[in-house]
C-alpha beads as a LAMMPS data file, in Angstrom:
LAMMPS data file: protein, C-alpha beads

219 atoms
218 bonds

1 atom types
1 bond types

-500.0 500.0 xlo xhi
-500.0 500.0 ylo yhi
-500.0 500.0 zlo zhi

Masses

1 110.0

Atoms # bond

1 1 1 207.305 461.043 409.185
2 1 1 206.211 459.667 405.857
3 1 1 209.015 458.914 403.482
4 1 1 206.475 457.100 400.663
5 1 1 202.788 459.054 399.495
6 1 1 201.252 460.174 396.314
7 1 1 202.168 462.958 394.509
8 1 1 199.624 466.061 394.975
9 1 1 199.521 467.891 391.618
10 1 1 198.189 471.215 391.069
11 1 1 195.153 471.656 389.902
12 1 1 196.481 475.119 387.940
13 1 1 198.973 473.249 386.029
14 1 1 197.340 470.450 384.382
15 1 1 200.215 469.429 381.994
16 1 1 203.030 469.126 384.801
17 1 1 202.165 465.570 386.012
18 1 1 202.797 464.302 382.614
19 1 1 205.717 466.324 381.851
20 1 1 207.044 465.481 385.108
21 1 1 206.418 461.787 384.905
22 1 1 208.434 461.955 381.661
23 1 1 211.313 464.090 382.862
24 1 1 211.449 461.323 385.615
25 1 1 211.645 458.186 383.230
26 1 1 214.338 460.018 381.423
27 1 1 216.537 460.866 384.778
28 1 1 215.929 457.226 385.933
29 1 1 217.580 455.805 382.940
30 1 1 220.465 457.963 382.733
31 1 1 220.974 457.671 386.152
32 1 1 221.269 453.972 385.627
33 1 1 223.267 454.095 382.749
34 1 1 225.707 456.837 384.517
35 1 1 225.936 454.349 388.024
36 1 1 226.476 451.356 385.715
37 1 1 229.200 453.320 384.045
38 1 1 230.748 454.103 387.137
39 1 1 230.622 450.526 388.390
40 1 1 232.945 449.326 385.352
41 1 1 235.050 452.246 386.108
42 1 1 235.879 450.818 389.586
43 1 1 236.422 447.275 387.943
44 1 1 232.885 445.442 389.384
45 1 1 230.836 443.566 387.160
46 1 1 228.189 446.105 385.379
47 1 1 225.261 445.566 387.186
48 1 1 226.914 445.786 390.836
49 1 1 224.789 448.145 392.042
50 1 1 221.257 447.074 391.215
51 1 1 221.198 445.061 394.294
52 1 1 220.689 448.473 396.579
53 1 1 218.085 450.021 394.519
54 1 1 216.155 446.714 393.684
55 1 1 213.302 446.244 391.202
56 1 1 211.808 449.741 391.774
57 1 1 214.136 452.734 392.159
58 1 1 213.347 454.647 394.918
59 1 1 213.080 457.958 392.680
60 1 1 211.946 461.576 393.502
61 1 1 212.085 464.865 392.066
62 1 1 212.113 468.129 393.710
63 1 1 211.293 471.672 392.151
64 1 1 212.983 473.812 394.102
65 1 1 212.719 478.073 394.473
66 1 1 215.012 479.949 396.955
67 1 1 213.100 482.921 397.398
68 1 1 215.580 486.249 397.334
69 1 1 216.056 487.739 401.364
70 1 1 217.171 490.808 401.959
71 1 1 219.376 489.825 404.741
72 1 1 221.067 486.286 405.316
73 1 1 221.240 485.506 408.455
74 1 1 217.805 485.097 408.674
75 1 1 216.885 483.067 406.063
76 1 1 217.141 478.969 405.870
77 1 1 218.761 478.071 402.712
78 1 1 219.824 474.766 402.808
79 1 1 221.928 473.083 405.231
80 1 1 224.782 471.010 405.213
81 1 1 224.831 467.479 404.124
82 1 1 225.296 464.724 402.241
83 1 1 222.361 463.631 400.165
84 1 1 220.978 460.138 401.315
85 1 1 221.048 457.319 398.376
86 1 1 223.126 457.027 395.222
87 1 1 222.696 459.813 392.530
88 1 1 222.005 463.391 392.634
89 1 1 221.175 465.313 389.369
90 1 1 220.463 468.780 389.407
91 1 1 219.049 471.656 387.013
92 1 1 220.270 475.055 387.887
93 1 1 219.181 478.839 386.573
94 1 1 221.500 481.570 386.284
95 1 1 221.623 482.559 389.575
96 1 1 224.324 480.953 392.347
97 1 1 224.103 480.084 395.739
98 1 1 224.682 475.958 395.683
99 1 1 228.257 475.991 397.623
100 1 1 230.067 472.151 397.732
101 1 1 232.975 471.683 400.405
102 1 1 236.515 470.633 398.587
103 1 1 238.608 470.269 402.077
104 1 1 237.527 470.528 405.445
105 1 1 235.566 474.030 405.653
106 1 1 236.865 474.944 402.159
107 1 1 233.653 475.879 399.956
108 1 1 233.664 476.738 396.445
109 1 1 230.827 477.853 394.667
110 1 1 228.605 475.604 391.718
111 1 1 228.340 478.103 389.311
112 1 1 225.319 477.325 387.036
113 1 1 226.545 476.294 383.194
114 1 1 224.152 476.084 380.442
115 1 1 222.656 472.823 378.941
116 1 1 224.291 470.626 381.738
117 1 1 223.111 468.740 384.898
118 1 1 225.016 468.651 387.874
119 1 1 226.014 465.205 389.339
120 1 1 226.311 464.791 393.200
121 1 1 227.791 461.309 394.619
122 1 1 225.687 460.591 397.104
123 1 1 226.426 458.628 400.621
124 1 1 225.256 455.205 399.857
125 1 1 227.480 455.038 396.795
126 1 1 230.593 456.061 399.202
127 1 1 229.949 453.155 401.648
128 1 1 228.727 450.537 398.782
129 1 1 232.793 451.381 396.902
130 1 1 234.442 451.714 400.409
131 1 1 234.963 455.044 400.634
132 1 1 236.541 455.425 397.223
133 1 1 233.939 457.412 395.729
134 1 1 233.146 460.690 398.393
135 1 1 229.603 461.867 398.628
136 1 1 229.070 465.306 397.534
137 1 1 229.026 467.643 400.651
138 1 1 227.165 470.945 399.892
139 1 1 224.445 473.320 401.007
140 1 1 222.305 476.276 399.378
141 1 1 222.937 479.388 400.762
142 1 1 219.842 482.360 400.991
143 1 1 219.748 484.405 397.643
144 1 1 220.520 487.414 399.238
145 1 1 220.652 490.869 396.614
146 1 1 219.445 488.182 393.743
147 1 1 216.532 487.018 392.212
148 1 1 214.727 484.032 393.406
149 1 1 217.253 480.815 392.550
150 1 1 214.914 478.097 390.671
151 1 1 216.260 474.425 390.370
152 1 1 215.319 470.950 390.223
153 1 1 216.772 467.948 391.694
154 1 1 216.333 464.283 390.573
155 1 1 217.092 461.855 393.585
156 1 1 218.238 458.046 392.748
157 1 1 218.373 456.415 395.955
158 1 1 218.313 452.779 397.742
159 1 1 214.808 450.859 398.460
160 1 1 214.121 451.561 402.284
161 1 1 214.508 448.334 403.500
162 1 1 217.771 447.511 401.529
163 1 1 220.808 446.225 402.574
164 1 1 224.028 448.060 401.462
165 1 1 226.841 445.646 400.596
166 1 1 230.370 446.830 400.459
167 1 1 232.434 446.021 397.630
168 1 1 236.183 444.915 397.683
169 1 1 237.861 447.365 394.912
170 1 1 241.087 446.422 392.971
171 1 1 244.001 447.030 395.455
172 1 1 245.535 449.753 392.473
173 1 1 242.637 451.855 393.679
174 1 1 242.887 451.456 397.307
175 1 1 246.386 452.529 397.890
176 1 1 245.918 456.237 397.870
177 1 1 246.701 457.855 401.400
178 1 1 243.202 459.165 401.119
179 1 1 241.314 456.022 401.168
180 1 1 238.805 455.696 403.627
181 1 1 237.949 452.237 404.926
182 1 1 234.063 451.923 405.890
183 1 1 233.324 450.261 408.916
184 1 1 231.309 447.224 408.006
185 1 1 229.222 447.561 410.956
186 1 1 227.992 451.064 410.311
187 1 1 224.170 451.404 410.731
188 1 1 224.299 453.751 407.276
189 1 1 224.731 450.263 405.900
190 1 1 221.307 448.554 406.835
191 1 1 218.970 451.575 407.691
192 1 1 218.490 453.374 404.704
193 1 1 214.749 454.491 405.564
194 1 1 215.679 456.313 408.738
195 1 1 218.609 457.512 407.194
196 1 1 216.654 459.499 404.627
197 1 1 214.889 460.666 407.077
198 1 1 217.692 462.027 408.833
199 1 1 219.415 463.866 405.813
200 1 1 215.795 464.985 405.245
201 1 1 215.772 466.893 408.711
202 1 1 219.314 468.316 408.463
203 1 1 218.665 470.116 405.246
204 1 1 215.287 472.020 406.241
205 1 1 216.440 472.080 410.187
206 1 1 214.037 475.313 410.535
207 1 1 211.339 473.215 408.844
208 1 1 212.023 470.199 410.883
209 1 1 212.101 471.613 414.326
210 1 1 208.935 473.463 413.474
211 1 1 206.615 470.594 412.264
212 1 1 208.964 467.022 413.443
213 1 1 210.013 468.634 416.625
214 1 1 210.233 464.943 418.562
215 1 1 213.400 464.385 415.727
216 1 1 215.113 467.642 416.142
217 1 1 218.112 465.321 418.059
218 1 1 218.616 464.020 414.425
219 1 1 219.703 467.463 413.169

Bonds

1 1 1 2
2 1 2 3
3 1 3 4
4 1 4 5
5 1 5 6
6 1 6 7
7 1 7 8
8 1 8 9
9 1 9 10
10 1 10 11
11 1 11 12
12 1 12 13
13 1 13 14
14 1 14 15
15 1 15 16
16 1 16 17
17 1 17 18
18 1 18 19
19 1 19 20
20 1 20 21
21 1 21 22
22 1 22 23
23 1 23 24
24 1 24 25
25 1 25 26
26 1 26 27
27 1 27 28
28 1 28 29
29 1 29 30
30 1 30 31
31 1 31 32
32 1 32 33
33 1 33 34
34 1 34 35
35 1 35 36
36 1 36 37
37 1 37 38
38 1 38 39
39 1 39 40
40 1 40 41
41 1 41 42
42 1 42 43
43 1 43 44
44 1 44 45
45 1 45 46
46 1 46 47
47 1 47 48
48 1 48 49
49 1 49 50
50 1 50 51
51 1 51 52
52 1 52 53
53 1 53 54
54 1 54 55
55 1 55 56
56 1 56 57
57 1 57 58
58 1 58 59
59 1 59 60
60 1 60 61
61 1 61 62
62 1 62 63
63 1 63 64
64 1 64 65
65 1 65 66
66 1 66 67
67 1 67 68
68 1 68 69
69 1 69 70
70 1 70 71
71 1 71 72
72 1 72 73
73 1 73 74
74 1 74 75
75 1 75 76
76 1 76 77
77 1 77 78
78 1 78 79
79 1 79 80
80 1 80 81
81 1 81 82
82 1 82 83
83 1 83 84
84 1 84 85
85 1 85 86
86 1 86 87
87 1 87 88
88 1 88 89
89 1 89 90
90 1 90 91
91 1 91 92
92 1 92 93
93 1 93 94
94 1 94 95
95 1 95 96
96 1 96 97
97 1 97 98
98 1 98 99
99 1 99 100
100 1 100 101
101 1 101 102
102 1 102 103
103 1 103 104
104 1 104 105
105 1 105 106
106 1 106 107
107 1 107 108
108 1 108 109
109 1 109 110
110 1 110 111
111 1 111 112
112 1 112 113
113 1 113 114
114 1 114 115
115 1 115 116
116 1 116 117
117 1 117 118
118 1 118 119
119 1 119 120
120 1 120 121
121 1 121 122
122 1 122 123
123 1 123 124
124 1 124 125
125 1 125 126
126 1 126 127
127 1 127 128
128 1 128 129
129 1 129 130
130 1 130 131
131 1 131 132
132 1 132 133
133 1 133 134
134 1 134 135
135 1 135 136
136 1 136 137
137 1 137 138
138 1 138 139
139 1 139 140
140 1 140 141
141 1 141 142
142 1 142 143
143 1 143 144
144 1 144 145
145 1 145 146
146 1 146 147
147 1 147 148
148 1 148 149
149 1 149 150
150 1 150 151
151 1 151 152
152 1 152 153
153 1 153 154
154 1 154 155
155 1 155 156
156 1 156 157
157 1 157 158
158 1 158 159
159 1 159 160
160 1 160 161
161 1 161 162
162 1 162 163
163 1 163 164
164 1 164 165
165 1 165 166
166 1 166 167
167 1 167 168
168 1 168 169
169 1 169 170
170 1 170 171
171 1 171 172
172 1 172 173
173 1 173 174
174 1 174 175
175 1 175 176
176 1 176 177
177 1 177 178
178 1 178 179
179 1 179 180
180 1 180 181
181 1 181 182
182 1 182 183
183 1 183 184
184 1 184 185
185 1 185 186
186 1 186 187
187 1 187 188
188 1 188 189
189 1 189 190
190 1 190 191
191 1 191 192
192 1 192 193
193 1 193 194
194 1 194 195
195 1 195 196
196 1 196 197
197 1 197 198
198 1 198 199
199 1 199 200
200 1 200 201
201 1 201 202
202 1 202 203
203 1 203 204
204 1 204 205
205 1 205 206
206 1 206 207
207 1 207 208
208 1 208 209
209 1 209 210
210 1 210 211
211 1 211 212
212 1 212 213
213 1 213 214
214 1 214 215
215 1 215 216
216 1 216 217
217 1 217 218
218 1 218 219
């Protein structure tokens, strides 16, 4: 399964390569500016995190349209996961259907607010702080009695073949009964590419048994 591959642009729409090229530039620098921000919030030199992305972020955007079902059940939606990398910014229409968790099996809906992205910490950002920052678990569920949901999602993550240090946080922010200490030797750590992959699968698992069925034991 290809992770890396050009982008195939329609024909039909002429002017969305550049626009979209653009609209990527601009996410990639606030994302850089926002995880930079966040690394002098924990108390780590500025630049912390540049080591897991490298020279090149490993960007993507997705345009994304939930088509409205008329029941459910049978309908995909998005599963459950974490998103696989860093950063997560998302642009949401009127209609709902993006749920997060809060606790354990305790879902609140992401209502859609005018003139504002939505930030999602992502998984590699949890294990590169520790634990201290939680990644973002959510799904998307059908758009049942709505009208189609229409979003798109900007993806900062890791270069494939990086290796995902952990940092040692100030003990004032590690003493919380919550903390969560990361095994150093999880495999999260060191393979990011199949990792992707994995997250990949688990949020289209109708899509991914149809066309990847030899990784359907990764969903």
């Amino acid at each position: 399964m290809g992770l890396h591959d050009y982008n195939q642009w329609p024909e039909s729409l002429p002017e969305l390569k550049n626009t979209i090229l653009a609209y990527n530039d601009i996410l990639t620098h606030i994302s850089l500016k926002l995880l930079r921000s966040l690394a002098l919030g924990l108390g780590l030199p500025e630049n912390s995190f540049d080591i897991i992305y490298g020279n090149t972020p490993n960007e993507h955007i997705k345009l994304i349209k939930c088509p409205r079902c008329d029941i459910r059940k049978e309908a995909q939606g998005v599963g459950v996961h974490k998103d696989s990398g860093l950063l997560t910014l998302i642009l949401q229409d009127e209609n709902k259907g993006l749920q997060v968790e809060v606790y354990d099996n305790e879902w609140v809906d992401v209502l859609p607010i005018n003139d504002t992205f939505l930030v999602n910490l992502r998984e590699l950002l949890e294990l590169a702080t520790n634990g201290y920052l939680r990644a973002t678990v959510h799904k998307v569920l059908p758009t049942e009695g709505q009208n189609e949901r229409l979003s798109i999602a900007y993806f900062l993550g890791a270069s494939l073949d990086s290796a995902v240090p952990v940092f040692d946080l100030p003990k004032e922010l590690t003493l919380d009964s919550s903390y969560i200490e990361i095994d150093p030797n999880n495999t999260l750590l060191r393979d990011v590419g199949l990792n992707y992959m994995k997250g990949r699968l688990r949020s289209h698992p109708h899509v991914a048994k149809k066309f990847y069925g030899k990784w359907s034991n990764f969903i």
